[in-house]
PAPA-349597 format. One line per field, with one value per residue: residue in three letters; x, y, z of N, C-alpha, C, O in turn. Coordinates in steps of 0.2 Angstrom, whole numbers, plus 5000, padded with zeros to 4 digits. Layout:
<recs>
zase (ALA,...)
n.x (X,...)
n.y (Y,...)
n.z (Z,...)
ca.x (X,...)
ca.y (Y,...)
ca.z (Z,...)
c.x (X,...)
c.y (Y,...)
c.z (Z,...)
o.x (X,...)
o.y (Y,...)
o.z (Z,...)
</recs>
This chain:
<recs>
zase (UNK,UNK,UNK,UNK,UNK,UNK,UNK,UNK,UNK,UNK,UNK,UNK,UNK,UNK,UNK,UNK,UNK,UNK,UNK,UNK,UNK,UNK,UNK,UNK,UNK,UNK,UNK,UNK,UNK,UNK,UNK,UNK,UNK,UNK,UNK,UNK,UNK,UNK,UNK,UNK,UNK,UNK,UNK,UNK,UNK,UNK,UNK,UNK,UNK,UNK,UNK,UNK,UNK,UNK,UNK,UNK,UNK,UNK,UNK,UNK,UNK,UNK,UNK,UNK,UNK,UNK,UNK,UNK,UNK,UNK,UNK,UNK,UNK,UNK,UNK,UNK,UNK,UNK,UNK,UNK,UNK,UNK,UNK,UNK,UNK,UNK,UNK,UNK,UNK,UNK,UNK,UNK,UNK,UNK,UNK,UNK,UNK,UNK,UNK,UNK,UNK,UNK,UNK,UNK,UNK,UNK,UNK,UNK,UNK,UNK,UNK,UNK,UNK,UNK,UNK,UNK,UNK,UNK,UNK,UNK,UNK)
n.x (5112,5113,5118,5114,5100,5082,5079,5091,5097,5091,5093,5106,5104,5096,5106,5115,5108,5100,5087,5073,5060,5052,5040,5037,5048,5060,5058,5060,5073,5079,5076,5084,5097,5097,5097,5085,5071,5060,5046,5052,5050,5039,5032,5039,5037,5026,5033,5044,5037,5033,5040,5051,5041,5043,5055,5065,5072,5068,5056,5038,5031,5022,5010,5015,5029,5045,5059,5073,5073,5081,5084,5076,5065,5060,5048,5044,5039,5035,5016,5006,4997,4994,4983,4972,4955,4947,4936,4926,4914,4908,4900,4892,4888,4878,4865,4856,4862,4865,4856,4852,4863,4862,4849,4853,4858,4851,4844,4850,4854,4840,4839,4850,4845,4835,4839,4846,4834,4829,4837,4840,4829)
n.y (4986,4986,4997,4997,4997,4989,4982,4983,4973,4962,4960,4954,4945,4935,4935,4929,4916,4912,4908,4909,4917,4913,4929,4927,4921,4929,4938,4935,4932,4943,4953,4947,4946,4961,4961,4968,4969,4960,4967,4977,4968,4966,4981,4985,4976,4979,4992,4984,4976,4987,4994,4982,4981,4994,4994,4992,4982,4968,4956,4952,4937,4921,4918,4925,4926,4929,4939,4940,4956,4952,4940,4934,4936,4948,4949,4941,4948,4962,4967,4968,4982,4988,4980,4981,4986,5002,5007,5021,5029,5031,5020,5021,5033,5045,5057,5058,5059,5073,5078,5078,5082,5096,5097,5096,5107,5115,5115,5116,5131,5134,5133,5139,5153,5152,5151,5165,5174,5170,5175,5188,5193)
n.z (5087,5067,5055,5042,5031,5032,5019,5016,5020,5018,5006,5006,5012,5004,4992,4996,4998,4988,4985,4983,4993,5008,5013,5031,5032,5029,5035,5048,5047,5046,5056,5066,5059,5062,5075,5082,5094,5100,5102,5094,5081,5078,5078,5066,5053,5046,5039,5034,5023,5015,5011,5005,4992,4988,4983,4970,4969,4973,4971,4970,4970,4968,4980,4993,4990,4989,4977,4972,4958,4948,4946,4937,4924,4915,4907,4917,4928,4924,4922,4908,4909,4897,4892,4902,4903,4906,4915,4912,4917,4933,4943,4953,4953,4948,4940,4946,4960,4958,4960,4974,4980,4978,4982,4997,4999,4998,5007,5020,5015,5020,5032,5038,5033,5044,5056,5056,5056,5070,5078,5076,5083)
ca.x (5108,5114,5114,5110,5093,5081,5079,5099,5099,5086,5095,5109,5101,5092,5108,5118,5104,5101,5082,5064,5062,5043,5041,5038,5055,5067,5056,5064,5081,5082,5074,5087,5101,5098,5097,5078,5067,5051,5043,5054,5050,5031,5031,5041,5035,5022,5037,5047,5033,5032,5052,5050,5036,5044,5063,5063,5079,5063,5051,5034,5030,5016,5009,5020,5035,5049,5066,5077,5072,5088,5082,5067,5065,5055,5040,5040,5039,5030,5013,5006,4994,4987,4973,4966,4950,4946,4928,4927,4911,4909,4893,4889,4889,4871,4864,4853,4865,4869,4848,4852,4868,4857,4843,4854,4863,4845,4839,4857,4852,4835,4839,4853,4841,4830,4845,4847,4828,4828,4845,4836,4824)
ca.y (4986,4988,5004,4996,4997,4981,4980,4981,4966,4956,4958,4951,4935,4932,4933,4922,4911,4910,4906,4913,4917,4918,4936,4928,4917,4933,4947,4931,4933,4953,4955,4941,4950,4969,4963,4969,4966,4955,4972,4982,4966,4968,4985,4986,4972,4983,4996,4984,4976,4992,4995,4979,4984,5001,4995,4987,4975,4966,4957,4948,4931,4918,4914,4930,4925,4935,4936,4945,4955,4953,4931,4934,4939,4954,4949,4938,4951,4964,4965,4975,4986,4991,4977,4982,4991,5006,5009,5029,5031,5028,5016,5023,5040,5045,5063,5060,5062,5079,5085,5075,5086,5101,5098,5094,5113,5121,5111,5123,5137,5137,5129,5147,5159,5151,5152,5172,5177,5167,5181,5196,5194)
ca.z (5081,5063,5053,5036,5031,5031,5013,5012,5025,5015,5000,5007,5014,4997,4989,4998,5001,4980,4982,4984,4999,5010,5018,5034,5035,5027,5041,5053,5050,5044,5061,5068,5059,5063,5083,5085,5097,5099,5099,5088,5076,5080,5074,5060,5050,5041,5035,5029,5018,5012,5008,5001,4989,4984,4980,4964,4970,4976,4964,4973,4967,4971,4986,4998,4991,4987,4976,4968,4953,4942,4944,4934,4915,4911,4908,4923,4934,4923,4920,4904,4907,4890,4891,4906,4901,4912,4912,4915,4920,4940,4941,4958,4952,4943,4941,4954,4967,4960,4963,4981,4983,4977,4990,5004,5000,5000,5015,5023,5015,5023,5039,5040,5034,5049,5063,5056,5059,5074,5080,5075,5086)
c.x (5112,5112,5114,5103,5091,5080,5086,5099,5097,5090,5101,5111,5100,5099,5115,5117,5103,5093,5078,5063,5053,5043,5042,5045,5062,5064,5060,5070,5083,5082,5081,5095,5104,5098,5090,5073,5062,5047,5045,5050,5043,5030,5034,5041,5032,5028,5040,5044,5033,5038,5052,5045,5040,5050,5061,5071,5074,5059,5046,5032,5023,5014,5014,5027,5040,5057,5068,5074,5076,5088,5077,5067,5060,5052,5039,5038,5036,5021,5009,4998,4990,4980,4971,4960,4950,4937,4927,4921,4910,4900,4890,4885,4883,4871,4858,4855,4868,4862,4850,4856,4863,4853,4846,4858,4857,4844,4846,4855,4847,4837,4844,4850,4836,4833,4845,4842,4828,4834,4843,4830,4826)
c.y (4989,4995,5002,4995,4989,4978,4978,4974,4960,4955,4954,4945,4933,4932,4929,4917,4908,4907,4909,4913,4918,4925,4932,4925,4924,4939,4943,4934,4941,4956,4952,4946,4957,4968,4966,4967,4965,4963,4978,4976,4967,4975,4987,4981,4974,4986,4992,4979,4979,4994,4990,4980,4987,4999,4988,4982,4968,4964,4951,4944,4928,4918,4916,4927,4929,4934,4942,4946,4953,4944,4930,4939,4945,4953,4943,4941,4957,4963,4970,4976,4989,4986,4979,4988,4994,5008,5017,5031,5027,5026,5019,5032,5043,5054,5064,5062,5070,5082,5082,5081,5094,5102,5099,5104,5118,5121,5117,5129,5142,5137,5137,5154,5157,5154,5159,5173,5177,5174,5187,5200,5194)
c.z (5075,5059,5045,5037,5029,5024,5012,5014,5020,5008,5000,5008,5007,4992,4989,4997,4991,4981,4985,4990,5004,5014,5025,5038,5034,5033,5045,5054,5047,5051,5064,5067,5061,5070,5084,5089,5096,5097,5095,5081,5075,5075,5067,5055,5044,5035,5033,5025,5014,5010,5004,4994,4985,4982,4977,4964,4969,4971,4970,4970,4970,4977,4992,4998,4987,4983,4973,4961,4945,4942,4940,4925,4918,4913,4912,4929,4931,4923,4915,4907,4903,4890,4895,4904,4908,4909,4916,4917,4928,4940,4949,4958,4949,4944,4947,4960,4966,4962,4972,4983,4985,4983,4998,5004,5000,5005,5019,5021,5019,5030,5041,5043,5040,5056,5062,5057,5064,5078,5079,5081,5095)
o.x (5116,5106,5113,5101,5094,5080,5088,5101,5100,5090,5103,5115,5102,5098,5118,5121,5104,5092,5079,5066,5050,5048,5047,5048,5067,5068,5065,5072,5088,5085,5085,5098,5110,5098,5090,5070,5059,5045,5041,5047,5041,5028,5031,5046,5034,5028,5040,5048,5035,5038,5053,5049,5041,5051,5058,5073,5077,5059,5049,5031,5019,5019,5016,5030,5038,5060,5066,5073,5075,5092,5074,5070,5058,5049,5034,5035,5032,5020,5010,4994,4985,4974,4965,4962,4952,4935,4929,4922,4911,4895,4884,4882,4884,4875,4857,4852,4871,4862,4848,4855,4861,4853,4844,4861,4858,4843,4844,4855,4847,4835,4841,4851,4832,4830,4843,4843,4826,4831,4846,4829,4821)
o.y (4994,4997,5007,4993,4985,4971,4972,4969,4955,4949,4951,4940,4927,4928,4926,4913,4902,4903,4912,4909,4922,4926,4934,4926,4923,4943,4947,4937,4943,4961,4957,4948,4959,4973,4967,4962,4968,4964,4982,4978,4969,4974,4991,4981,4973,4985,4994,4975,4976,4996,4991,4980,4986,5002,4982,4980,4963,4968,4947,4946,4931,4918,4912,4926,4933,4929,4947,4941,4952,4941,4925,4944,4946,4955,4940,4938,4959,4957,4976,4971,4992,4987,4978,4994,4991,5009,5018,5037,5021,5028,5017,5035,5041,5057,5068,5065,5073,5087,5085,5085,5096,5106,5102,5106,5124,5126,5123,5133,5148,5141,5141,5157,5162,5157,5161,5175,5183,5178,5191,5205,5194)
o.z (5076,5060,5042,5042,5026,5024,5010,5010,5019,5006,4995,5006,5006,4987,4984,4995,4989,4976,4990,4994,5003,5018,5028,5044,5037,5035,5048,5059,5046,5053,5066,5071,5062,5074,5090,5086,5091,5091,5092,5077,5070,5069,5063,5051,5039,5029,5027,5023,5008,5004,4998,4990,4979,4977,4978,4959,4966,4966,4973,4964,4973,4980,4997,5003,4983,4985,4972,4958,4939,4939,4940,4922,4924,4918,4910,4933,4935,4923,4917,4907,4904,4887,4895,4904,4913,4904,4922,4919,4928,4937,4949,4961,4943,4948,4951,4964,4970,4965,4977,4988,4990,4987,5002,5009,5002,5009,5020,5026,5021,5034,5046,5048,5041,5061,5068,5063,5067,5081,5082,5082,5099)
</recs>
C-alpha cells in the first residue's frame, strides 16, 4: 500500500486525466492505485468524501462530480453568501415552551420533595 494520502492520489489522476471526474469512478482508481482492499475500499469511502470536501485542491461540481479548483474561475466555484437572508428567530421556539420547561422543572421539584418525605419516614 502507498503512503501518499488519497486526496494526494486523486489529484494526480485528475491531473493527468485533464477532466471532471465522477466521485465514484476517481474512489475506483485511488482505491485501485493505493492497493486497497474490497473492504478497506468499503470502509474508507466515507473519509475520503470528506478529505475531499475539506482540501480546497478539490472543487464539487454538478451532479457528484469533481475537478480541480485551479480549472474553474472564482466565481464558478464560490458562492456569495451575503444574499442569503437568515431569519434569526427560530420558528419552533415560542415562549410557551419556556412555561412547559418551567412546569416540567416544578413537576421535579415536587416529585423530589415527595421522594425526601417519603425517606424520613
Amino acid at each position: 500500500m502507498s503512503s501518499r494520502s488519497m486526496t494526494d492520489v486523486a489529484y494526480e489522476i485528475m491531473k493527468k486525466e485533464k477532466t471532471v471526474a465522477v466521485f465514484g469512478q476517481l474512489w475506483q482508481e485511488v482505491s485501485k492505485v493505493l492497493g486497497l482492499s474490497e473492504v478497506q475500499t468499503t470502509n474508507k469511502i466515507a473519509s475520503f468524501y470528506s478529505a475531499l470536501m475539506l482540501d480546497t485542491r478539490f472543487t464539487l461540481l454538478a451532479d457528484n462530480k469533481w475537478d480541480l479548483r485551479e480549472r474553474h474561475k472564482y466565481t464558478e466555484t464560490h458562492i456569495d453568501t451575503s444574499a442569503i437572508l437568515i431569519d434569526d428567530e427560530d420558528e419552533e421556539y415560542t415562549d410557551d415552551n419556556d412555561s412547559d420547561f418551567e412546569d416540567a422543572e416544578e413537576d421535579e421539584k415536587e416529585e423530589n420533595n415527595a421522594n425526601d418525605e417519603e425517606q424520613d419516614y
